[in-house]
C-alpha positions in Angstrom: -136.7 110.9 -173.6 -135.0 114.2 -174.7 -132.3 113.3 -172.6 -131.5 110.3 -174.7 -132.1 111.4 -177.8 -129.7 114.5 -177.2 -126.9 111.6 -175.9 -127.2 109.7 -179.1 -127.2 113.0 -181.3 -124.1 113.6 -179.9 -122.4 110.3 -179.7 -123.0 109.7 -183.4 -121.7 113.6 -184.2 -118.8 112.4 -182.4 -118.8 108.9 -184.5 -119.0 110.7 -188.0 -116.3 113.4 -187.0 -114.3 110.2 -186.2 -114.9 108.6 -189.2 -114.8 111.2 -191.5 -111.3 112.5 -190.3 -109.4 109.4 -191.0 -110.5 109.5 -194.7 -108.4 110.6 -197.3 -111.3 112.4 -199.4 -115.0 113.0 -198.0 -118.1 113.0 -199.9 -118.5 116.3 -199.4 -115.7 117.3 -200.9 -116.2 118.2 -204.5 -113.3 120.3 -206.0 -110.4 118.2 -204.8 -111.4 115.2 -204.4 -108.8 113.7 -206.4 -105.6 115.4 -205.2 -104.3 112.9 -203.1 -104.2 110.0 -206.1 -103.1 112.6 -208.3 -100.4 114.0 -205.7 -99.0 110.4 -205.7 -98.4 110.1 -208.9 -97.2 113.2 -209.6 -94.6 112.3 -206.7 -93.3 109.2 -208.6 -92.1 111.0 -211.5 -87.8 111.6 -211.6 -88.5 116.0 -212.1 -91.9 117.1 -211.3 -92.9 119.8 -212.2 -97.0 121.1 -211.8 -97.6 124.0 -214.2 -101.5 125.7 -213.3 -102.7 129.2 -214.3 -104.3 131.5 -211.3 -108.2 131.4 -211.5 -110.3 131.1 -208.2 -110.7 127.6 -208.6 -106.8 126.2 -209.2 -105.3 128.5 -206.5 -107.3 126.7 -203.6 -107.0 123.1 -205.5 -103.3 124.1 -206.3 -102.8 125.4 -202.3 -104.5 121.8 -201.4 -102.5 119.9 -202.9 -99.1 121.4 -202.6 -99.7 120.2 -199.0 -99.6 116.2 -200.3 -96.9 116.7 -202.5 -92.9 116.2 -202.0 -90.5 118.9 -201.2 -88.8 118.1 -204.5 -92.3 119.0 -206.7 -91.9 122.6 -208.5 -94.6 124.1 -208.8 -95.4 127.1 -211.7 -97.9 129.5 -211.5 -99.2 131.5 -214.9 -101.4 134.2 -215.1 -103.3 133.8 -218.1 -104.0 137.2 -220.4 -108.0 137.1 -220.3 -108.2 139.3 -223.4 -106.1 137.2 -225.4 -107.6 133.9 -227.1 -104.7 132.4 -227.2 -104.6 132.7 -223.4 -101.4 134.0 -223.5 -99.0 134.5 -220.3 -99.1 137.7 -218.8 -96.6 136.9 -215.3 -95.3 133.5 -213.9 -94.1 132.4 -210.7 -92.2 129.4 -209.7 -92.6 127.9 -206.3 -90.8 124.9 -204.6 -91.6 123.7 -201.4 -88.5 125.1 -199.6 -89.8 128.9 -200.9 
């Protein structure tokens, strides 16, 4: 009995690791989970360029989808002044994918 209920713990583990991998987005997957439409569309545009400000959230989101977009997307990084309102700039960096 134990025998056969560890066999099919494992083969559906191994079913839903097979499944899950071949999907573009999991449910899971909460921040993010929109990258890879929004990726593609960004990609179809003649000069892209992705503009985000560093806060935990957009680094990891922004690192995630660098990864599905095309070498020729520019990417621009702003840290944003907390102490200012306005939320004015405080540094930039620009990224491409070649850098």
């Amino acid at each position: 009995m134990w025998k056969v209920l560890t066999v099919l713990l494992l083969k559906g583990g191994v079913l839903s690791n097979a499944v899950s991998s071949q999907a573009e987005t999991w449910w899971t997957k909460e921040w993010g989970r929109e990258n890879p439409a929004i990726a593609r569309r960004i990609d179809r545009t003649p000069k892209p360029l992705v503009v985000s400000d560093i806060s935990e959230v957009s680094v990891g989101n922004i690192l995630s989808m660098s990864h599905l977009l095309a070498p020729k997307v520019r990417l621009q990084l702003v840290l944003l002044d907390p102490e200012a309102q306005s939320g004015s700039v405080v540094s930039q960096t620009n990224y491409t994918q070649d850098s």
